[in-house]
N, C-alpha and C positions, 0 to 999 in steps of 0.2 A: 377397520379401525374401531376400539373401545373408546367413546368418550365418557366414558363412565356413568352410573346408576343414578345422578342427582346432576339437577343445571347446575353448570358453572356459575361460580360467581362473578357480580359483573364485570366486563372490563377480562377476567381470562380467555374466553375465547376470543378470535379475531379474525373475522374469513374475508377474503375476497374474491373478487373473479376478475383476472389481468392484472391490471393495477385498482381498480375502483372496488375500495372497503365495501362489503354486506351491508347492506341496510337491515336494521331487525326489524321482523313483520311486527310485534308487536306491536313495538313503537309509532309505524304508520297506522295501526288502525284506531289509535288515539291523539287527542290533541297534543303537540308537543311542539309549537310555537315556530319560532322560525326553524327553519334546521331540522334533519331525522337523529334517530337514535343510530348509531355503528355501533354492529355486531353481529349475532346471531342466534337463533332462538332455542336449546334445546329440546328435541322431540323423542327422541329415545337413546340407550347408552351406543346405537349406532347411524342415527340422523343427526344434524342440525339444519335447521331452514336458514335460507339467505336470500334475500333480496337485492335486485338489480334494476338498474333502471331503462328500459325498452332501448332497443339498439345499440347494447354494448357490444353487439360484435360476435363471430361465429369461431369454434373451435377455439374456446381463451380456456387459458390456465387456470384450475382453483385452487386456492389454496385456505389452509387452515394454521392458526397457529394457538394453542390451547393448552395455558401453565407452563407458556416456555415452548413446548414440543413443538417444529412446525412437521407441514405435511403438504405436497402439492400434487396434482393431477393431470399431468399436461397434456390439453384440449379435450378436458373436459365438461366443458358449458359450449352452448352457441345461443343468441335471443338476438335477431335482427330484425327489425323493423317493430312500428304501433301494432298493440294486438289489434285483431277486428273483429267486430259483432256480428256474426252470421245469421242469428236466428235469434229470436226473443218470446219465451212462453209463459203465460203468465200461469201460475197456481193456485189458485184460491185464495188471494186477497179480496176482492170482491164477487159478490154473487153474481150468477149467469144472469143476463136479460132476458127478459120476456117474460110470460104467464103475471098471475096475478092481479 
């Protein structure tokens, strides 16, 4: 699928996964009061990112609908269950102990 050379403008594209609308990442990684942004984030004329929310469920439908066009993928997504944190490394925010 081309979604073409430049992000849609807002409000044309409209993705889900099952029935639960995309949340657009941008949206979450700024302040935007009660409530997320719905939508989609364009990343190239053959990506868009979408977010969902932890245990929506395995083998669900995506779909896309973009200036009118729809498009779906059926079971294509699966995200069951909270992620978990397996390991944690730190990198260079603070300096090593010792000497000195």
């Amino acid at each position: 699928v081309n979604f073409g050379t430049h992000a849609p403008r807002d409000g044309a594209a409209i993705g889900r996964v099952d029935t639960n609308l995309c949340l657009k990442p941008s949206g979450l990684a700024r302040e935007t009061g009660p409530g997320f942004d719905f939508g989609v984030d364009w990343v190239s004329d053959s990506s868009l990112l979408c977010t969902v929310l932890p245990g929506s469920g395995l083998e669900l439908e995506a779909g896309i609908v973009l200036y009118g066009q729809a498009s779906t993928l059926p079971s294509a997504f699966g995200y069951f269950g909270e992620p978990v944190v397996t390991s944690v490394r730190q990198v260079g925010l603070f300096p090593e102990s010792g000497g000195g």
